[in-house]
C-alpha positions, 0 to 999 in steps of 0.5 A: 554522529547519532542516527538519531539526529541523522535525519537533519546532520547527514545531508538528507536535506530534512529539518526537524519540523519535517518529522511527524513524530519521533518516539524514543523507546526501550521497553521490555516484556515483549513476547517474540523478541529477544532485543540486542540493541545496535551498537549502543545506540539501538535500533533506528526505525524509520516509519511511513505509517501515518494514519492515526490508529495504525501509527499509535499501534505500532509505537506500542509495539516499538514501546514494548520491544526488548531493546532499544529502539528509536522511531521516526515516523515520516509522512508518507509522500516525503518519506517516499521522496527520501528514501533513497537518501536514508538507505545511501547515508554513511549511517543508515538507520536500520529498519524501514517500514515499507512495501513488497516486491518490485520496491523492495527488489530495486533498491535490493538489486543496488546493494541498499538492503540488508539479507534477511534471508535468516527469517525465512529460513527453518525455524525462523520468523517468516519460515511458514508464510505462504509460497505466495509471500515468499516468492513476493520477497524473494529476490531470485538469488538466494537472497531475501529483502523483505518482511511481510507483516500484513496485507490487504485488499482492494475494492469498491466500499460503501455503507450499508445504510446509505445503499438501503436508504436508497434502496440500491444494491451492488452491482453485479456486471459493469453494465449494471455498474455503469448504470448505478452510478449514472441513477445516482448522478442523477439524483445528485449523488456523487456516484464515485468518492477519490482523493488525487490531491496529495496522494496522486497515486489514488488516480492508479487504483482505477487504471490498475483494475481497469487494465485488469479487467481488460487485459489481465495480470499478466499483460498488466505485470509486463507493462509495468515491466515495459514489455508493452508501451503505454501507447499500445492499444489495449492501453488506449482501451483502458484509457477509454473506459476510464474516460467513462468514469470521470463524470461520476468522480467527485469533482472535488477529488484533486482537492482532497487527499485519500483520507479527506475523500472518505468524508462525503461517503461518511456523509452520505454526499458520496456513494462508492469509494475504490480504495484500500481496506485501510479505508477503515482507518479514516472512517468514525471507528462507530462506522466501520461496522456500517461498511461493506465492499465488491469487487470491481466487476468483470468486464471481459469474462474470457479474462481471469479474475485478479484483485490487488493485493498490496502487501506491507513490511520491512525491510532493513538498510545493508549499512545497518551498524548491527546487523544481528540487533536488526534482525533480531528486531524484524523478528520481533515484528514479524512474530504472530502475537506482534501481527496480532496485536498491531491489527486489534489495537489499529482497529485495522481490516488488514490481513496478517501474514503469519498463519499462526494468526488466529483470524477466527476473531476478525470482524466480518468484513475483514473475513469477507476480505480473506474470502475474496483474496482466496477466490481470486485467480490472480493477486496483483500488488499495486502500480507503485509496488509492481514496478517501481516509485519512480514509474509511479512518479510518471502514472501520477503526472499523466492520470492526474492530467488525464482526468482533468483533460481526458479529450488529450489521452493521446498526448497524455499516453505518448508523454507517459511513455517517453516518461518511463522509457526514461525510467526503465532506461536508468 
């Protein structure tokens, strides 16, 4: 049985009407690879990129590969959901496009991925990313699972043009925040853009940096961990000044997604936005030089600064058919010119992970992006990829509840926290 067709032969349970698109490659030329193919069949890479830029950079990338290769591209929340089911298959395609850290250790810690440990050996593809990086794909045993290829940042963005007509700037305390957007309410402007309907996990963005300016990274990284309970009372803490925010939240947020929520700030109807650097993806590309960001601001000064920092790569299934090809492949896509060219043909303000990257280039608010990464005293990732997909199941059912019912935070908190006893105790 082909994998090409394993997506509807195996069992999985998805039909060919679930695939977003499915590029069928074998281009040559490719600098950073020496192609292999696996088994005659080539390599099979399953995509969860979805936004528009981005996905057609990396079908450039795959098209220009050395070797053959198959691309599945997957939308995102039911590749999420299928995971699992692709890395378990009797034929497991090879290469997942994915997140680092406690993601990728979990299905590593079940035997489902492959050791990469080649790339970040001397000479090889990852050998002189930073400790930083290595660390976040190391599984602590000798073993490697991942293949970072970029990251980015976290902030509240907003347009410059909007700001100036009306004649605000960013904040720089939580009071001065709190009261902007209480003044922009009032002038009916929707202080705080969201998207929590198909990605419910946009509601994990402000709890993430609240608990970070609360009770720091540290505390947050054991809670995600369950060394805390989320009935603890620095939770409830959060959960109060969050309670805060829901009044300057569009209200229409649970029916947008995250890409959906940037129209009524492109429109001028929404004025801040906590959301990823791929925030630029989703904005008119004639805009993107319009946007700016700040970090959330400090609330308690005795807490160390943190910002999140999620990191995206590969990793590839241990039942892969050619291990070697796979490798070979990752390699590929690891490379500087490979990293390179994915952020300037997307258009992206992510970051690249090889410092042979030459950044010098890059638009001024991805520097700025660098800058505020390099000044921060603690990087986190985000709920999902600091714990798992499973307790960001739990996250998205109690937040999204939460800002609906914020008057039931006790129930919410009390069902959150027998909902992921269940989790860490499986």
């Amino acid at each position: 049985m082909s994998r090409r067709t394993i997506l509807t032969s195996a069992g999985i349970g998805m039909t060919a009407a679930g695939l977003a698109a499915c590029v069928n490659t074998s281009g040559t030329g490719a600098t950073g690879g020496t192609g292999g193919g696996g088994s005659g069949d080539g390599i099979v890479f399953q995509n969860s990129i979805q936004d528009t830029a981005p996905k057609a950079a990396l079908e450039q990338l795959v098209a220009d590969y050395d070797g053959p290769v198959t691309m599945n591209s997957v939308a995102t929340e039911q590749y999420r959901a299928q995971l699992t089911n692709y890395l378990r298959s009797s034929n497991p395609p090879d290469v997942y496009s994915w997140y680092a850290g406690s993601v990728s250790r979990a299905y590593a810690s079940q035997g489902l991925l492959l050791d990469v440990a080649p790339l970040w050996d001397e000479g090889g593809a990852c050998s002189d990313f930073s400790p930083a990086l290595r660390s976040l794909s190391d599984n602590g045993d000798g073993t490697f699972s991942f293949v970072p290829t970029n990251y980015y940042w976290w902030s509240i963005f907003y347009k410059k043009s909007a700001f100036a007509t009306w004649g605000i700037t960013p904040p720089e305390t939580w009071d001065e925040f709190i009261a902007l957007c209480e003044s922009l309410l009032a002038q009916g402007i929707i202080p705080l853009a969201n998207g929590i309907g198909s990605t419910p996990w946009m509601a994990s963005g402000w709890f993430d940096y609240l608990n970070l300016r609360l009770n720091g990274a540290q505390y947050h990284r054991e809670l995600l961990a369950g060394e805390h309970a989320f009935t603890d009372p620095e939770v409830k803490t959060v959960m109060t000044e969050y309670a805060r925010l829901i009044p300057f939240f569009d209200p229409d947020m649970a029916s947008y997604s995250n890409q959906e929520a940037t129209t009524p700030l492109v429109q001028d109807r929404a004025a801040m936005y906590l959301v990823g650097a791929f925030v630029t993806n989703n904005v008119p590309a004639d805009m993107v030089e319009d946007l700016d960001f700040f970090s959330v601001p400090v609330i308690d000064p005795s807490i160390p600064t943190a910002e999140e920092a999620p990191t995206d790569g590969f990793f590839a299934a241990s039942g892969s058919s050619d291990p070697e090809a796979t490798l070979d492949f990752l390699s590929y896509l690891a490379a500087p010119e490979q990293q390179q060219r994915f952020i300037e043909l997307s258009g992206s303000a992510n970051l690249p992970t090889s410092p042979q990257v030459d950044t010098s280039g890059f638009s001024a608010l991805t520097q700025k992006g660098i800058e505020l990464l390099n000044s921060t005293e603690e990087i986190t990732q985000f709920f999902n990829r600091d714990s798992s997909d499973a307790l960001q199941t739990t996250a998205d059912a109690a937040l999204t509840r939460f800002l609906a019912q914020p008057e039931d935070v006790d129930a919410v908190l009390t069902e959150w926290q027998a909902a992921a006893e269940q989790v860490w105790s499986s």
